[in-house]
C-alpha positions, 0 to 999 in steps of 0.5 A: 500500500502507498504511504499516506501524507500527512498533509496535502502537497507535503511530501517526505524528504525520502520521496524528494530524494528518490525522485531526485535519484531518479532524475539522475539515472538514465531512462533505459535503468528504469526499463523506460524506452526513452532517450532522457527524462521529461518531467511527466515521464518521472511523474509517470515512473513516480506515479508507478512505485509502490514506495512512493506516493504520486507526486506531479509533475510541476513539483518534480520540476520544481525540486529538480530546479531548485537542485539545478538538475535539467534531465530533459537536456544534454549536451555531447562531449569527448573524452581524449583517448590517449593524453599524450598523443593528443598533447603532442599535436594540440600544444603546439597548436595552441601556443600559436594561437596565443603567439599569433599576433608576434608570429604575424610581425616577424612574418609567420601567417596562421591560418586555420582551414577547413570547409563546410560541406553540403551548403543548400540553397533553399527558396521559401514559397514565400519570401521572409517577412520582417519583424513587426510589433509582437512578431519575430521575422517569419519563414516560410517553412514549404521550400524547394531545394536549388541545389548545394555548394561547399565552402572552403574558408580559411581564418587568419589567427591574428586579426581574425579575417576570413578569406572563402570560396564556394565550390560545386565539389569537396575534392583535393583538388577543389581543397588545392584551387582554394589554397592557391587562389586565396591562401597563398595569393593573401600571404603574397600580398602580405608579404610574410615569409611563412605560412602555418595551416591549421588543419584537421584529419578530413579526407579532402585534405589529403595529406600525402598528395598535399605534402608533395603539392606544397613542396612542388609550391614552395619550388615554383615560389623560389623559396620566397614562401615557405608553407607548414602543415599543423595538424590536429589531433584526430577527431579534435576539429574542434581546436580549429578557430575557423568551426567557430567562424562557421558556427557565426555564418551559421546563426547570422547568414544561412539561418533561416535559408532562403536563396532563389538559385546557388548563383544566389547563396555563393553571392551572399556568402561572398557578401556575408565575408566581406561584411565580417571582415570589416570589424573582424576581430582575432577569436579568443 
């Protein structure tokens, strides 16, 4: 039999702990075929227990927020499988960043380069409507796919300029044409000595046909650019600058989508650049 209240609305310290305890389980310990916990669901397992008498599910919602637990949301994380391989390859990384501006003055570039694939261009039914009084700007959901481009984009560490092109395919090749085109011609103009990639493990970039397409680069410059690959560590793209960047394209450009053609979306990825670029600040 279920333990009886002694008052309405009051409950044992014993229940709220257990309720608690259950919040932090995952559903699957329970035999419950969720993912994670919503506030009815640990009602309803609550509710279920011959131990414990009914509680609702605003008062679960409210012990868990005052013990600062939120079940219902998660985030991903990953651990660093080996520490000192991935040391090995991160510190160095990392203390260019911080030395970029000095390393930029004594004629070391740093450059972080990567893409972002499968960029669609949408067009809405409807065009977007802009804000009004009590309204967010609206978005038609209904929209027809004019076809993808992907972006190859590179950032400068030390003043945080982005330099970008659009590309019908993500190849080698595709990933090499973006160099010389942007890349290298930038560090021309710079006139810097040598410059540092910071790059991840994707297969675009190719890192036997690269390493032989950077020296036939360096011979055909005679010398006058020297060019070093930093890679990172496996599955730690995350230690690239230029993913925050697309992390910003994202929330202010390609969000929600609406390009009447890819001739269109190139164009304002063009423009959204060289908007950036005018208060382009180093990323700390």
């Amino acid at each position: 039999m279920r333990p009886v209240q002694e008052r309405r609305g009051v409950f044992p310290p014993e229940t709220r702990a257990q309720a608690t305890a259950v919040a932090c389980s995952l559903p699957q310990q329970h035999q419950v075929p969720l993912a994670r916990w919503s506030r009815s669901a640990l009602a309803r397992l609550v509710a279920t227990s011959p131990q414990l008498p009914a509680v609702s599910a605003s008062t679960i919602a409210r012990w868990l927020s005052a013990e600062r637990i939120r079940p219902w949301r998660y985030h991903a994380w990953q651990h660093i499988q080996n520490p000192e391989t991935f040391l090995e390859r991160a510190r160095p990384v990392l203390q260019w960043y911080a030395q970029a501006p000095s390393l930029l003055r004594e004629g070391t570039w740093l450059v972080c380069v990567d893409e972002k694939t499968s960029i669609q261009a949408r067009q809405g039914e409807q065009p977007p409507r802009p804000a009004c009084a009590d309204k967010p700007v609206l978005h038609e959901a209904r929209y027809h796919r004019r076809g993808a481009r992907h972006l190859f984009a590179g950032l400068s560490v030390a003043d945080g300029h982005v330099y970008g092109k659009c590309l019908t395919r993500k190849r080698f090749v595709d990933f090499r044409s973006f160099l010389e085109e942007a890349i290298i011609l930038e560090a021309q103009r710079r006139k810097v000595q040598r410059v540092i990639l910071i790059l991840d493990n994707g297969p675009t970039h190719a890192p036997k046909q690269l390493a032989r397409w950077l020296e036939e680069q360096e011979r055909a410059l005679n010398g006058q650019l020297s060019i070093q690959v930093a890679w990172l560590p496996v599955n730690a793209s995350w230690l690239d600058q230029i993913e925050i960047w697309f992390s910003i394209l994202q929330r202010t450009l390609l969000q929600p989508k609406h390009f009447l053609s890819t001739g269109a979306l190139e164009q304002a990825t063009s423009d959204f650049i060289a908007y950036y670029n005018q208060t382009a600040r180093p990323i700390k």
